[in-house]
C-alpha positions, 0 to 999 in steps of 0.5 A: 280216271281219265279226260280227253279234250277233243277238237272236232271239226263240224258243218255248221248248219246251213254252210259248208265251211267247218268250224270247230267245236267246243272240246269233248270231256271223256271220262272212262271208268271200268265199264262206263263212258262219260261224256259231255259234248259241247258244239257251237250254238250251246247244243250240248249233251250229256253222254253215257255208254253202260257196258256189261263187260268190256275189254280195251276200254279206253279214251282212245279206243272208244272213237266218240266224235260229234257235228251239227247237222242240216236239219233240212238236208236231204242225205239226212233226210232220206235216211229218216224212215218217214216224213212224219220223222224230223230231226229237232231244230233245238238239238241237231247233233249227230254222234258218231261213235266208230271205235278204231279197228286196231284198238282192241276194243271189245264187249259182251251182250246189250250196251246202254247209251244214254243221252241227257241234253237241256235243249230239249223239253221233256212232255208226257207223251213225248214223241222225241226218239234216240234213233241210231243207224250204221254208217251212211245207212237209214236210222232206226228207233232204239229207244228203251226209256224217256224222262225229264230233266230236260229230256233223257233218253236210253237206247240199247244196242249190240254194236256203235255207229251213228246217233240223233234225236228224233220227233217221230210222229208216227202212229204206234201201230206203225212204229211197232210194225217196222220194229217187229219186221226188223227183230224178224229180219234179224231172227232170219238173217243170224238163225244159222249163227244159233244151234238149231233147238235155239233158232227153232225156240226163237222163230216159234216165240217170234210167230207168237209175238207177231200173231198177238201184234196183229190182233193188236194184244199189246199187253199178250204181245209184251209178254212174248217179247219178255219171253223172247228176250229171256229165251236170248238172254238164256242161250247167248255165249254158248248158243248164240254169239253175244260179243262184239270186237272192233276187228268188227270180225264177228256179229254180236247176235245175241245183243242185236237181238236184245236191244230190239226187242227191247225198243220193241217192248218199249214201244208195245208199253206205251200202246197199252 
């Protein structure tokens, strides 16, 4: 078991002196992370990452920073899909993990993020979203589940970089849209990763799902990404490329895919 104090340093909300933030607790075992962020203004959360298999999981290899963000900045606000998508003013954190190319880290498949904050309140219907996004490039929902004490939520994903909290407002038609539109950007972008029965398996499923989404059968729908996601789940490692290094050498397909179609299934559940 091990601990790690870190001293970040981070933009206060509305200027743009740093100061510094209260420590990061780190804790690694096996194939969990375990952190508690603490910045200034008592905006704190609870931080778990759940890997499947690891390899070089360590408190240096991990790369976990944090800092308050300006809610109202524009940079921020650009990379948001929507004005109907704000940052809560109760929780403005964005978490940064960015594992050192050097270190050695690796990992298979889906990796589990959870975040656990008291600084926001848990309501049935919530529209409070975990929302994840490439260096400097816009978010996007990854959210699989929500739930109270306080308010909790976990996201999937097959690669790290950045993460917020998000109000998303947005109708669910709308939200389940831009999630199919990207599993489809992602099914066309790595089908020449895959063995061409694979690709094939994947894009007709895909047509199906998309068909029952545009007749608005959540339910039919949701059985197709079921049926997508075990298609994946079935033919990564040897058919689809399912491991991700921090060399960032190779592309995990195979947990790309997964954990969008997952926030996908997600967001067809709360439309039923």
């Amino acid at each position: 078991m091990m601990y790690l104090k870190a001293v970040l340093v981070v933009a206060s909300l509305f200027f743009t002196a740093v100061t510094y933030a209260q420590p990061i607790d780190l804790k690694i075992k096996k194939n969990k992370v375990i952190a508690k962020i603490e910045l200034a203004g008592g905006v704190e959360t609870d931080l778990e990452l759940s890997f499947e298999n690891s390899l070089g999981l360590t408190k240096d290899s991990i790369g976990i920073t944090a800092e308050l963000v300006d809610i109202t900045d524009p940079a921020l606000l650009s990379r948001l899909p929507s004005a109907l998508t704000t940052t809560p003013a109760a929780f403005p954190m964005m978490i940064t993990i960015e594992p050192p190319a050097s270190m050695g880290l690796g990992f298979n498949g889906v990796t589990h993020i959870d975040i656990h904050t008291h600084n926001l309140e848990y309501t049935p219907n919530t529209p409070l979203r975990l929302y994840k996004a490439s260096l400097g490039q816009d978010f996007r929902d990854i959210t699989v589940t929500t739930g109270a004490g306080s308010w909790r939520a976990r996201g999937h994903m097959g690669d790290f970089s950045q993460f917020i909290v998000v109000t998303d407002l947005r109708t669910s038609g709308t939200v389940i849209n831009a999630k199919l539109n990207r599993l489809q950007t992602l099914l066309t972008s790595y089908s020449n990763q895959m063995d061409t029965v694979t690709a094939t398996s994947l894009s007709d499923k895909y047509n199906e799902l998309a068909s029952a989404v545009s007749q608005q059968d959540y339910s039919q729908a949701l059985v197709h990404a079921t049926e997508f996601n075990d298609i994946v789940s079935s033919n990564r490692g040897e058919n689809i490329p399912d491991v991700w290094r921090s060399s960032r050498d190779i592309t995990n397909v195979a947990g790309e895919l997964m954990a969008q179609v997952e926030t996908l299934s997600f967001s067809l559940r709360l439309a039923l």
